[in-house]
C-alpha positions as CSV (number, residue, x, y, z in Angstrom):
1,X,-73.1,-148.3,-104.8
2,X,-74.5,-147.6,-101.4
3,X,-73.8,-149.8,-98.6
4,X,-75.3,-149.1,-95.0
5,X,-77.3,-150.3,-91.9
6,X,-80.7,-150.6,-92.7
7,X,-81.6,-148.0,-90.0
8,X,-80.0,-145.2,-91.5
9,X,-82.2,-145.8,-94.5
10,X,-83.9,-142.4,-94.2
11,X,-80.8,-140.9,-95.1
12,X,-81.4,-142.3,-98.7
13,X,-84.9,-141.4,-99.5
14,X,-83.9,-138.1,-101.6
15,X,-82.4,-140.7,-104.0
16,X,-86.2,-140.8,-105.3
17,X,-89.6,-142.3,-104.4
18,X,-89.1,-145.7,-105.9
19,X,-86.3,-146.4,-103.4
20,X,-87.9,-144.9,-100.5
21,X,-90.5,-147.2,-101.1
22,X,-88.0,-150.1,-101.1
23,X,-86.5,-149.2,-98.2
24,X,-89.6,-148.1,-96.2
25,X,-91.2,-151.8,-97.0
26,X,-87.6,-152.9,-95.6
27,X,-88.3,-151.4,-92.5
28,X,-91.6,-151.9,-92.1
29,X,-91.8,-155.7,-92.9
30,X,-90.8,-158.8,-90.8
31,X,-89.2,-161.4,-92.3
32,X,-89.0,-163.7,-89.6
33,X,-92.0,-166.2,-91.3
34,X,-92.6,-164.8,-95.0
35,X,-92.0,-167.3,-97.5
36,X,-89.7,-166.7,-100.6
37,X,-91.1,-165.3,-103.4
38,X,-92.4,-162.2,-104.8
39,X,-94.5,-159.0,-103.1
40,X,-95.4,-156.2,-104.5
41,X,-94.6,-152.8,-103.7
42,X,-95.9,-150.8,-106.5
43,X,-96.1,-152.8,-109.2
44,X,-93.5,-153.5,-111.7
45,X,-91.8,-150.6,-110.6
46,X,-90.8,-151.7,-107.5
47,X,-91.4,-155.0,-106.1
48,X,-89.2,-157.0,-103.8
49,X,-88.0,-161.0,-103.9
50,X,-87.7,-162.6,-100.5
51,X,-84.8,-165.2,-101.4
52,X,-83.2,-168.2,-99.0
53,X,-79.9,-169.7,-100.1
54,X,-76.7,-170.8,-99.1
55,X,-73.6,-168.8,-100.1
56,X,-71.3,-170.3,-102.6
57,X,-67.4,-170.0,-103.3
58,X,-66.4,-166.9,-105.1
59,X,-65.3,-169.3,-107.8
60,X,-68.7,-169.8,-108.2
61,X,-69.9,-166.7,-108.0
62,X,-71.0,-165.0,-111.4
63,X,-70.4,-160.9,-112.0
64,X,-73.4,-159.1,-112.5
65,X,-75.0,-155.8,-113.6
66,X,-78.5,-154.6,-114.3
67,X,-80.0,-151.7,-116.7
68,X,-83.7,-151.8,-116.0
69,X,-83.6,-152.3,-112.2
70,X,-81.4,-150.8,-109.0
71,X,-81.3,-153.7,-106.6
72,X,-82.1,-153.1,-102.8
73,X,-80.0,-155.9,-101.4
74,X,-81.2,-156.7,-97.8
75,X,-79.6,-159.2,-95.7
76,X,-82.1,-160.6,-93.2
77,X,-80.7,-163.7,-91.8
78,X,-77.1,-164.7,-91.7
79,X,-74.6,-162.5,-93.8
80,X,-72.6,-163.2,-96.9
81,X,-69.4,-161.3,-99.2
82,X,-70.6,-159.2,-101.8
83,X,-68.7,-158.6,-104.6
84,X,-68.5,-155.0,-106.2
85,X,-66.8,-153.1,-109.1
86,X,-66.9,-151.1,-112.1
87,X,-67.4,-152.4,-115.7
88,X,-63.9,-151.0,-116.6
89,X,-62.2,-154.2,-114.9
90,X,-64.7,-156.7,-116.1
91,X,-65.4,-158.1,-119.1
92,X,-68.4,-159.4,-120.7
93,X,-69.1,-163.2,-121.1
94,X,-72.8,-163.2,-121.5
95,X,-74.8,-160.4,-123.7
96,X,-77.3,-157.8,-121.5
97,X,-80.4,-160.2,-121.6
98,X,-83.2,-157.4,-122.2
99,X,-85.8,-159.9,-120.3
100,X,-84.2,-160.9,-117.5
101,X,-82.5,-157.7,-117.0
102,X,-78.8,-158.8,-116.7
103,X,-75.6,-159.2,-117.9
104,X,-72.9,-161.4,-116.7
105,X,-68.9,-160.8,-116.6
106,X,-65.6,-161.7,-115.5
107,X,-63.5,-159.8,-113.7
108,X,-62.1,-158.1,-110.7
109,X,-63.5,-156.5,-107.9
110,X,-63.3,-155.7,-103.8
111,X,-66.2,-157.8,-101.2
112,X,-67.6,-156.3,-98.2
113,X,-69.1,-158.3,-95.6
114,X,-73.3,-157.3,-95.4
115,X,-74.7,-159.0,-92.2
116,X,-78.3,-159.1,-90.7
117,X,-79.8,-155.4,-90.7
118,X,-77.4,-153.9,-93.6
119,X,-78.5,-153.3,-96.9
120,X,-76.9,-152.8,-100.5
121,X,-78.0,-150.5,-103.6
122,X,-76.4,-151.3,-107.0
123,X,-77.1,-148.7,-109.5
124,X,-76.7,-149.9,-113.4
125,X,-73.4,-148.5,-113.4
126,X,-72.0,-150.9,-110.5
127,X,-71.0,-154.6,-111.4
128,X,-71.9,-157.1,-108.2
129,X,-71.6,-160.6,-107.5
130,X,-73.7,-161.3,-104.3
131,X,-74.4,-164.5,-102.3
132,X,-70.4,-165.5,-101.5
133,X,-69.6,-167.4,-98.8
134,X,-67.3,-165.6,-96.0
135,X,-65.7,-169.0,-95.1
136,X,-67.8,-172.0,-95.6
137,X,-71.2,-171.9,-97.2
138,X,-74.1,-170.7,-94.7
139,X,-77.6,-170.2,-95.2
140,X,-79.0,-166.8,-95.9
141,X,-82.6,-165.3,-95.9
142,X,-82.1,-162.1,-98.4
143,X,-84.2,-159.8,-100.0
144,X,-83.7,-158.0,-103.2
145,X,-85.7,-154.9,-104.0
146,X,-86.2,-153.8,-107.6
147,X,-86.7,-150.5,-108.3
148,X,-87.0,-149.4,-112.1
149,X,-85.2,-147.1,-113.6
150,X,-87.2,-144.8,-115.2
151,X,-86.6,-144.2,-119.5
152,X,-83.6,-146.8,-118.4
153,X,-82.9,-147.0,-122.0
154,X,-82.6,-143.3,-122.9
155,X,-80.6,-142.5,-120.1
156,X,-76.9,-142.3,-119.3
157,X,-75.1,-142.4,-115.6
158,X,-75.4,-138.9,-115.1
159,X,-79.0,-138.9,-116.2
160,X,-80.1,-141.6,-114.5
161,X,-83.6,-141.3,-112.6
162,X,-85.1,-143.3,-110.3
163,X,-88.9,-143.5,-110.2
């Protein structure tokens, strides 16, 4: 997990091209006025999803990870607790679901606070439970960059590469 103000970004582009990309569009979009939804970036292999919610409760919050994709979490407007730990103090209450690229869990973990201008990267080795509310539920405009991993399925943590 990598957790940072989104103008240090350039610090992370020898991670690989595909999160470069992510976090170049990051930089180089306003957010102000785009709608949610979808926008390409490159494809399939990195796109991002412009997202406006209000947090929720941890108890409502759901423990997460991903194989296929490394989110870019981007907090544009408002801020929110993110959950993060390892998969060695969760456990699993919903199978990996190959299609939609997630698993869910139960478990323990630590929060940090992301506000406007600070971004997130979850890897498929870190478990996350995003959109919490710090006190009471406020509305957030986030965006999520995916960025594939590529030969996700052949690889293991220390092989992992990023396209």
């Amino acid at each position: 997990m990598i957790f940072d103000n989104l103008k240090n970004s350039k610090l992370y582009f020898p991670l690989g091209e595909g999160i470069q990309k992510g976090l170049k569009y990051l930089t180089s979009t306003d957010f102000s006025n785009l709608e949610p939804g979808r926008y390409e970036i490159d494809g399939d292999k990195v796109y991002a999803m412009v997202q406006t919610y209000n947090t929720k409760p941890a108890s409502a919050g759901r423990w997460e990870a991903h194989k296929k994709y490394i989110d870019i979490q981007f907090i544009a407007v408002g801020k929110e607790k993110i959950g993060y730990t390892s998969f060695e103090k969760v456990i699993n209450l919903e199978e990996y679901d190959e299609e939609k690229d997630y698993g869910i869990y139960k478990g323990d973990g630590n929060y940090l606070i992301a506000e406007e201008g600070q971004f997130a990267v979850f890897f498929p080795t870190d478990v996350h439970m995003p959109s919490i509310a710090i006190n009471i539920p406020k509305e957030v405009k986030k965006v999520v960059v995916k960025v594939l991993v590529e030969n996700y399925e052949e690889k293991n943590e220390q092989e992992m590469v990023v396209i």
